[in-house]
MIKOL-17811 format. One line per 3 residues: number of its first residue (from 1); their letters; for each residue x, y, z of C-alpha. Coordinates in Angstrom, 2 decimals, always signed. Layout:
N
NUM = A = X,Y,Z  ...
# end
This chain:
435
1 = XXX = +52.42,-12.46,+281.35  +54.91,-15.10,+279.63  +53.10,-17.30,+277.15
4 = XXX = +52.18,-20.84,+278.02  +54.40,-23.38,+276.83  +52.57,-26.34,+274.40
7 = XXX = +50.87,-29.18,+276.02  +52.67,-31.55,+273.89  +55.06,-31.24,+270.79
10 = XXX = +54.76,-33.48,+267.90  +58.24,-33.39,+266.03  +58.02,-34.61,+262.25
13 = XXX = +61.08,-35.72,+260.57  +61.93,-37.93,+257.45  +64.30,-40.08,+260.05
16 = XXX = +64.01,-40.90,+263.03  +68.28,-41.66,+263.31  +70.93,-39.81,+264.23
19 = XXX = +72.28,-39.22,+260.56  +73.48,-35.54,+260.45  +72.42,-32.16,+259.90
22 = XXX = +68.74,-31.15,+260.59  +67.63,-35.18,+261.87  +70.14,-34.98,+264.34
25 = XXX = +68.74,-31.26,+265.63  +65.29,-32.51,+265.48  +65.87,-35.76,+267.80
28 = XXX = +68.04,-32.84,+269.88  +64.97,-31.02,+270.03  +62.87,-33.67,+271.65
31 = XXX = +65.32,-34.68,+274.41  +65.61,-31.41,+275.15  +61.31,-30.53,+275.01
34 = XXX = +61.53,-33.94,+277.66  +63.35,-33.15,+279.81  +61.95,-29.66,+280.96
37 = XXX = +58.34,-31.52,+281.02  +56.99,-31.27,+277.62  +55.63,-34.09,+275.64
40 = XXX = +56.93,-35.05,+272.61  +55.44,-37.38,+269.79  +58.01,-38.38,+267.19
43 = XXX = +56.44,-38.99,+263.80  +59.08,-40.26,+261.42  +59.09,-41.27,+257.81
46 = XXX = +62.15,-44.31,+258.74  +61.90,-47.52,+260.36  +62.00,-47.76,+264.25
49 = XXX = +65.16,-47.12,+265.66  +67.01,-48.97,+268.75  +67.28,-45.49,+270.33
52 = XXX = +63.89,-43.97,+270.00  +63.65,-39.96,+270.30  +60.74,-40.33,+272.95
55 = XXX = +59.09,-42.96,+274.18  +55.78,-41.96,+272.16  +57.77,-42.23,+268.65
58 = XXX = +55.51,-43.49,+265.44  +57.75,-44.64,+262.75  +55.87,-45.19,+258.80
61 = XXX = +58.79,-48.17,+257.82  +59.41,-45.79,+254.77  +62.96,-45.96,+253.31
64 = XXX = +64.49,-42.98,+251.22  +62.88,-41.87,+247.85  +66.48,-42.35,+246.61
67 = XXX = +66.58,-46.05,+247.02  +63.23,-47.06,+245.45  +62.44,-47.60,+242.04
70 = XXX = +62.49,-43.99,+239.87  +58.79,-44.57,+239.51  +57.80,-45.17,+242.79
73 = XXX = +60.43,-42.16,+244.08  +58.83,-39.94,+241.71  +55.21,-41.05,+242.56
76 = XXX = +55.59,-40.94,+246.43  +57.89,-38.04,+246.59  +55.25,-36.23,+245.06
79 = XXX = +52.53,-36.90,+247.59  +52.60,-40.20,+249.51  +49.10,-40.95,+250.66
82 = XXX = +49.86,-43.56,+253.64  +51.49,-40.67,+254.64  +48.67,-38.16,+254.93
85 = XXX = +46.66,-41.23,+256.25  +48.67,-41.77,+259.54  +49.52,-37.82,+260.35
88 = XXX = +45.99,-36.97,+259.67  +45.23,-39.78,+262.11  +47.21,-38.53,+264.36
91 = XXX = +46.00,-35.03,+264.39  +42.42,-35.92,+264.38  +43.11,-38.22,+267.21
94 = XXX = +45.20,-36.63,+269.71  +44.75,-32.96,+268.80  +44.34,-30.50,+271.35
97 = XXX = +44.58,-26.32,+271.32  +47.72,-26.31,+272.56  +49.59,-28.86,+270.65
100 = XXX = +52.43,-27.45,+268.39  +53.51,-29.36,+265.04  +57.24,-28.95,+264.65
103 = XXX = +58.45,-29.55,+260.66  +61.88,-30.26,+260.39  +62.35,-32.66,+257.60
106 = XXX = +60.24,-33.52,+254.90  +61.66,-34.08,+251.43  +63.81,-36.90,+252.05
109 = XXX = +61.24,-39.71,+252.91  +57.92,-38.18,+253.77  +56.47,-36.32,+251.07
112 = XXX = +54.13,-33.04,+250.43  +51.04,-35.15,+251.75  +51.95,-33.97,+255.56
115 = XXX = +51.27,-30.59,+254.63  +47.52,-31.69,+253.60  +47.36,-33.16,+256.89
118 = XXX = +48.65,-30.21,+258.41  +46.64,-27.79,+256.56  +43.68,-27.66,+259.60
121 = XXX = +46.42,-26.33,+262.37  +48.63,-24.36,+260.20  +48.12,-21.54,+262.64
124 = XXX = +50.42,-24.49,+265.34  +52.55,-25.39,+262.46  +56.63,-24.65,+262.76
127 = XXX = +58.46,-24.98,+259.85  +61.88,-25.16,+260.38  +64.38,-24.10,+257.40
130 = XXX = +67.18,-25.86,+257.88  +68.08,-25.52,+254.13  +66.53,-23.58,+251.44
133 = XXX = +63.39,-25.74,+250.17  +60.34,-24.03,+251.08  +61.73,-21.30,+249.02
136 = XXX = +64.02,-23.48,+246.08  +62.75,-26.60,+244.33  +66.17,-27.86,+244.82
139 = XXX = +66.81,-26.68,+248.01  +70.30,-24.50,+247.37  +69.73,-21.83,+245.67
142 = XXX = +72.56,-23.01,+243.54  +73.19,-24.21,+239.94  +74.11,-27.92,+240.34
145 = XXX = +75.16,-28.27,+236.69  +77.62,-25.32,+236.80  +77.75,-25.55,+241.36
148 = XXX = +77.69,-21.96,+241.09  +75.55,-19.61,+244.00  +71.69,-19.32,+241.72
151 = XXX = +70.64,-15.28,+241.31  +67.56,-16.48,+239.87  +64.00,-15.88,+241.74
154 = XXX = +62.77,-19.22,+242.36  +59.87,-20.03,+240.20  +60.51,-17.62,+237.59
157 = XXX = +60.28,-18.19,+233.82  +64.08,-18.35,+233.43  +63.87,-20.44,+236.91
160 = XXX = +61.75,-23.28,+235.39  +63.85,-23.28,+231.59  +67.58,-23.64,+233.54
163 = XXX = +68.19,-27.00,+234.06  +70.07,-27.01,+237.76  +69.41,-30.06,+239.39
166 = XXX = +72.00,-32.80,+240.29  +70.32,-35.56,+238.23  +68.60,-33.96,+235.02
169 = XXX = +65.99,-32.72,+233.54  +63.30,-34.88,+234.98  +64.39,-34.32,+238.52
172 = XXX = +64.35,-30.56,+237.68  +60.74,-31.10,+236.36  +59.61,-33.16,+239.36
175 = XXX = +61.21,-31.21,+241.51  +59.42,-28.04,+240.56  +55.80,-29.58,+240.81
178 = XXX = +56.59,-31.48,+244.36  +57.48,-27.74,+245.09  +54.09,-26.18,+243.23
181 = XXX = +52.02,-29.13,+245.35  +53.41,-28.27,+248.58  +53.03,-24.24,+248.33
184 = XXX = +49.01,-25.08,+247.25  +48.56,-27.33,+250.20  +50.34,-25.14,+252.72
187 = XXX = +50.83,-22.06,+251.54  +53.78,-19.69,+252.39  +53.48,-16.63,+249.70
190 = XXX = +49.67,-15.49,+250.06  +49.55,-16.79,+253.81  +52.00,-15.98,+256.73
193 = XXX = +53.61,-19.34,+258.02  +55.67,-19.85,+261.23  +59.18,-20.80,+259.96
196 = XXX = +62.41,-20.52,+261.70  +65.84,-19.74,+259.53  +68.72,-20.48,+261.19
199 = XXX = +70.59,-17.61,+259.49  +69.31,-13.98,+259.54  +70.33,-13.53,+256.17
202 = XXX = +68.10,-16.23,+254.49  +65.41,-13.88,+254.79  +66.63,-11.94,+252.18
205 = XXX = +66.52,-15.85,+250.13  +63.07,-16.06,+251.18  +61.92,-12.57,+249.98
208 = XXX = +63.08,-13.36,+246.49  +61.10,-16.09,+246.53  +58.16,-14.20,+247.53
211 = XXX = +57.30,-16.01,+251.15  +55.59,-14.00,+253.65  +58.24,-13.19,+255.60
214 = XXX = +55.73,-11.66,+258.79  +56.09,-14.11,+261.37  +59.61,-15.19,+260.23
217 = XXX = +62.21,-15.65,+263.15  +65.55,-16.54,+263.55  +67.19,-18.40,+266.01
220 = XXX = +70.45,-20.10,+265.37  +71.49,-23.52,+265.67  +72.97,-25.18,+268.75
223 = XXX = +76.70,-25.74,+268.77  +79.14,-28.03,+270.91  +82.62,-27.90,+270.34
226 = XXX = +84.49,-30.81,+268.76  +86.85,-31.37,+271.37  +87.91,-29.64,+274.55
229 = XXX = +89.36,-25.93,+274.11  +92.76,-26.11,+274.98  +93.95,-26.84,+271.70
232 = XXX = +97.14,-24.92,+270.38  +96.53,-24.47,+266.29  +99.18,-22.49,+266.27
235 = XXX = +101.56,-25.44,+266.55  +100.17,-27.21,+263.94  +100.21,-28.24,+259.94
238 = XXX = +97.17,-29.87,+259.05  +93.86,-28.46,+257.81  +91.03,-30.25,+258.03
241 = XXX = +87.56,-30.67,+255.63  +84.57,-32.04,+257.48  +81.56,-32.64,+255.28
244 = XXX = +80.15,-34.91,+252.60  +82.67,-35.05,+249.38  +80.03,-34.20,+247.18
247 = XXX = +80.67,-31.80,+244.60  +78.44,-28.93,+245.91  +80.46,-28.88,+248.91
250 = XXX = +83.87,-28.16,+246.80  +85.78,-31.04,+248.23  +87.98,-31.01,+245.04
253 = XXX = +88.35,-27.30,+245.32  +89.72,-27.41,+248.95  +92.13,-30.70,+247.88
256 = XXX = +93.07,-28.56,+244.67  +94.12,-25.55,+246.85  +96.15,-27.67,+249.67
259 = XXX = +98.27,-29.03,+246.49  +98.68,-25.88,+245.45  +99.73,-24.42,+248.45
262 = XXX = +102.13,-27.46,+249.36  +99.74,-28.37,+252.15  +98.56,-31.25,+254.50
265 = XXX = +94.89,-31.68,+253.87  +92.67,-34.36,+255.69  +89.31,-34.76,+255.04
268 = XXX = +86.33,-36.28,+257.42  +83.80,-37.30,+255.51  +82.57,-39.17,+252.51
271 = XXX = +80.52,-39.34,+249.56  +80.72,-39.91,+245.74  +83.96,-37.80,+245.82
274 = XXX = +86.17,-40.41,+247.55  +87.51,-42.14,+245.09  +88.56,-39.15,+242.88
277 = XXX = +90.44,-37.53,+245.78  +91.94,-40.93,+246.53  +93.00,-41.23,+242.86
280 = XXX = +94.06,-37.73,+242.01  +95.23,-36.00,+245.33  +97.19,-38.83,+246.86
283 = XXX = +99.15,-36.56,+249.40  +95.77,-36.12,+250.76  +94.30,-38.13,+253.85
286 = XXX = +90.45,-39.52,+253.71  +89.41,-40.69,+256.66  +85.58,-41.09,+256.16
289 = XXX = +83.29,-40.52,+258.60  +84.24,-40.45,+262.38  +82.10,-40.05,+265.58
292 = XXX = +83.13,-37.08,+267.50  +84.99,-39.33,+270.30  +86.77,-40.70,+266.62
295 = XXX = +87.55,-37.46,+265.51  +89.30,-35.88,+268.56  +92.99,-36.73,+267.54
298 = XXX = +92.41,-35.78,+263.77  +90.38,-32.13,+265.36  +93.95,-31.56,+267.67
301 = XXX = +96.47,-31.53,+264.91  +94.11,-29.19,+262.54  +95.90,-25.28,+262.37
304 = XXX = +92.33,-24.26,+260.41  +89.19,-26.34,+259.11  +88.42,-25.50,+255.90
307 = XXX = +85.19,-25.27,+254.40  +84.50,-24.85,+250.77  +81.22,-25.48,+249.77
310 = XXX = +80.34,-23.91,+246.47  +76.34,-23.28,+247.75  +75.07,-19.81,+250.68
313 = XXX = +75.30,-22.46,+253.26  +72.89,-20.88,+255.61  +74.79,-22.40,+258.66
316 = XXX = +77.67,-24.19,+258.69  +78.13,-26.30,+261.70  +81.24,-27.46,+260.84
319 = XXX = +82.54,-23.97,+260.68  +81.15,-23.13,+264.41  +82.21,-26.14,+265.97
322 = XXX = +85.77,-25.35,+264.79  +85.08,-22.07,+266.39  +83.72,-23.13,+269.39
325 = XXX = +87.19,-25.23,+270.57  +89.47,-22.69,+269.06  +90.20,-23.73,+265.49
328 = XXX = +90.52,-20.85,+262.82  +88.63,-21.40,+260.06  +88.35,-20.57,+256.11
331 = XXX = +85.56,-20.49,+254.47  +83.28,-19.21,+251.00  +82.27,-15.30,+250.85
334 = XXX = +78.56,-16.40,+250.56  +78.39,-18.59,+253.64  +75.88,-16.50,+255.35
337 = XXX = +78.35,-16.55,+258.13  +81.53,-15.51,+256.55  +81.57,-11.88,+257.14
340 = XXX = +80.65,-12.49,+261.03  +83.56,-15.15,+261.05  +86.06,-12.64,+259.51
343 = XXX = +84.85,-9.50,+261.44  +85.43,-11.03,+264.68  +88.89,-12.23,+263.89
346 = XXX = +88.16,-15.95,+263.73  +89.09,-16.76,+260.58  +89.37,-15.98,+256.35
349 = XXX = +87.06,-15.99,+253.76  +87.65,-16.88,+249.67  +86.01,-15.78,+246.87
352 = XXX = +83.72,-19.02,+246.40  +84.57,-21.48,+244.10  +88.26,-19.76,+243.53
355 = XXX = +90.67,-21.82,+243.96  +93.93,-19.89,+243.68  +92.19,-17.64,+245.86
358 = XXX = +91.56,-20.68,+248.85  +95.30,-21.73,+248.24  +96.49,-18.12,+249.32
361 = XXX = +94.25,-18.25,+252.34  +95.76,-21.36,+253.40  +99.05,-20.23,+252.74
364 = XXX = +98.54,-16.96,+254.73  +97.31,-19.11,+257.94  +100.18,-21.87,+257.19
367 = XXX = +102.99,-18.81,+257.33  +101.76,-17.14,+260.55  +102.07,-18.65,+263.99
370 = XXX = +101.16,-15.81,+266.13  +98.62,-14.62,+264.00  +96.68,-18.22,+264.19
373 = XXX = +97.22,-17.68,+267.90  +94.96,-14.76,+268.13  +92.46,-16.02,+265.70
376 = XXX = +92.42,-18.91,+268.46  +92.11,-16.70,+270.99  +89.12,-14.62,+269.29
379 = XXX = +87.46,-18.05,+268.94  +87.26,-18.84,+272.12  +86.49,-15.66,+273.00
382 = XXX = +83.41,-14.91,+270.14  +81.69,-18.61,+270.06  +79.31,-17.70,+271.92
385 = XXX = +77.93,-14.48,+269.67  +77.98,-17.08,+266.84  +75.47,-19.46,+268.09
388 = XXX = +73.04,-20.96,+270.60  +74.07,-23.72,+273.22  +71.71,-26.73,+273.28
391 = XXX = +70.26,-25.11,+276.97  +69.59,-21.80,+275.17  +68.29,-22.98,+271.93
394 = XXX = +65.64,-25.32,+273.69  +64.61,-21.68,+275.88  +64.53,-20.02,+272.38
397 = XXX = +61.97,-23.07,+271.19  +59.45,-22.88,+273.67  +59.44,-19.53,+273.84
400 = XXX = +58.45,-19.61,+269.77  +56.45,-22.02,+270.92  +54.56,-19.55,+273.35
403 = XXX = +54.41,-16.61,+270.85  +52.76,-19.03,+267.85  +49.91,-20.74,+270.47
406 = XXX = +49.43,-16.88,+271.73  +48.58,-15.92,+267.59  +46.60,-19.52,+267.19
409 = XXX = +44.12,-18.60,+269.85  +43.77,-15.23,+268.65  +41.50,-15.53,+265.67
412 = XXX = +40.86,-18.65,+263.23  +43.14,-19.69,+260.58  +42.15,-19.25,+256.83
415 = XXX = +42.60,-22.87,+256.13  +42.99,-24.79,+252.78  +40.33,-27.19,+252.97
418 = XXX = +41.61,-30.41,+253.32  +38.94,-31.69,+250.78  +39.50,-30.18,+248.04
421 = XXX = +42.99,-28.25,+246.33  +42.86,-24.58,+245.54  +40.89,-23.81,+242.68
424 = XXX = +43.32,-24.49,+239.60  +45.23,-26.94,+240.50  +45.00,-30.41,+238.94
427 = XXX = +46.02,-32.66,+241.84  +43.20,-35.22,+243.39  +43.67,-35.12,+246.80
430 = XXX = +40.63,-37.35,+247.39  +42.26,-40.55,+245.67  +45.62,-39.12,+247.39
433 = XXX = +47.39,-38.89,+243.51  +48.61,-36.75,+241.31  +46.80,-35.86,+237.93
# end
């Protein structure tokens, strides 16, 4: 007998916006829940939108820790009691045996405290890994001093003395006991914890950070194409960068390699790094960001997308929705989807962070018509091995959905108390601060 699907869903996300990346799949998530008859509460850290994600959407008027005051981003980004105050509320309230708590975003905006609040259901509790931070304090698994892929084991002696963050030292610090606060309240290495990776191979990520990898699933994102297949790459110059220009995402490396290789490179996107590619790589074209109706021309002159990131991105949608309409594309040996990307004939991979070694890919695509033909081909062929459609990710959802209420009912959780921290730790969860 198939499980029973949740009686309601209650999706928590820093934003409540369309804004990219995991927000966007976890407003995706709750149309799709809707429409095949499942309730959905949105509980989001952001103001109230003009296009709420379901009608039953509860919005804390919270703006990003990054545009407060340091010491009131470093006091509520380590636990932000209004925030406990209003999910706890909401769970005691409206909790039934069948309600499912889906986690998609949390560091941005809402804080550690949900995962007090959460602590009574854990055994209903989804956490989906969208990036790396239940397993990294800074989320990457990469060096952001040096932007170089981290080996460390998260947590580890030489792991707390390596200074890696974007900021400094004090993010680093804070960083590390936001982390330490939200593995005591919900626990992930002494307890089992739903969590979905969208990547099978950030399991091996989550091992060497010592997470209970037992109930552990993957399913892959949802893709759409950018445009239309029909597209001829073949007959075209341009490659294209979509993505933030921020430096972990080696937007200078991929405008370094087009100059190199005497190449058209246009980039969709924007960030901190706009002015230095406007300054140093003139020949190159920023557009900023674009809607995808705004992108379509930019998309149908592009012979490959290139992506460059210097960190294991465990997904990259960019990548997939060049795929999916027929673009070739070039990306980093440790995106966890290079090797997949290659093997199927639908594009290159570089040695990451080498630049010479991007240039030669480029020029190698830029040189051969017929060859970018059948990498086309093979894309429109293989997009479908590479990831979900929205239809089959939602089936893949509730069927997690059925499998976690199916363990939930099966014998009580071992529950932090919600009264009291595990003994050791020197937070006061009572006063909702940090000592």
């Amino acid at each position: 007998m198939a499980p029973l699907p949740p009686d309601r869903v209650v999706v928590i996300n820093d934003r409540s916006t369309k804004v990219g990346g995991a927000t966007n799949l976890a407003i995706l998530s709750a149309e799709l829940l809707q429409q095949r008859g499942i309730p959905v509460t949105f509980f989001a850290g952001d103001g109230a939108p003009t296009n709420k994600p379901s009608d039953d959407t509860i919005n804390l008027d919270a703006v990003p820790l990054m545009e407060r005051r340091r010491s009131d981003a470093l006091r509520f980004g380590l636990y932000d009691p209004p925030v406990y105050e209003r999910l706890s509320g909401l769970i005691s309230s409206r909790d039934t045996p069948s309600t499912i708590y889906h986690v998609h975003g949390w560091s941005k905006i809402l804080s550690p405290a949900i995962f007090r609040a959460l602590a009574p259901v854990r055994d209903r509790v989804v956490l989906h890994a969208h990036d790396y931070f239940l397993a990294c304090p800074n989320g990457g698994f990469v060096n952001y001093q040096t932007h170089r892929v981290c080996e460390l084991k998260p947590m580890s002696g030489r792991c707390l003395t390596t200074q890696c963050d974007k900021r400094g030292l004090h993010e680093k610090a804070w960083r590390t006991a936001r982390h330490m606060l939200r593995e005591q309240l919900f626990p992930t290495k002494r307890m089992a914890a739903n969590i979905i990776v969208v990547h099978e191979r950030m399991r091996a990520y989550f091992e060497r950070a010592g997470i209970d990898g037992t109930q552990i699933e993957t399913i892959r994102n949802p893709v759409l194409p950018f445009v239309a297949p029909g597209l001829q790459p073949w007959t075209n110059r341009n490659f294209v960068f979509v993505g933030r220009l921020e430096p972990e995402k080696g937007f200078e490396d991929a405008a370094k390699a087009a100059k190199l290789a005497g190449l058209p490179l246009h980039f969709v996107g924007d960030g901190a790094g706009r002015a230095l590619i406007e300054t140093r790589f003139p020949d190159a074209t920023v557009h900023g960001w674009k809607t995808k109706d705004e992108m379509r021309d930019i998309i149908r002159s592009a012979r490959a997308v290139v992506v460059s990131s210097r960190v294991p991105e465990p997904f990259g949608l960019a990548a997939l929705e060049a795929v999916s309409c027929g673009i070739p594309v070039i990306l980093p040996d440790a995106a966890l989807l290079a090797d997949e990307i290659v093997a199927l004939g639908c594009g290159l991979k570089f040695r990451i962070a080498d630049v010479e070694h991007l240039a030669a890919a480029m020029r190698s695509i830029a040189a051969d018509d017929a060859w970018v033909h059948r990498m086309s081909d093979n894309c429109l062929r293989e997009a479908a091995r590479l990831a979900h459609s929205p239809e089959t990710w939602a089936d893949e959802l509730i069927a997690l959905y059925g499998r976690v209420l199916q363990r939930a009912n099966r014998a009580p959780s071992d529950v932090v108390p919600t009264h009291m921290a595990p003994s050791g730790t020197a937070y006061d969860l009572q006063d909702g601060g940090v000592r």
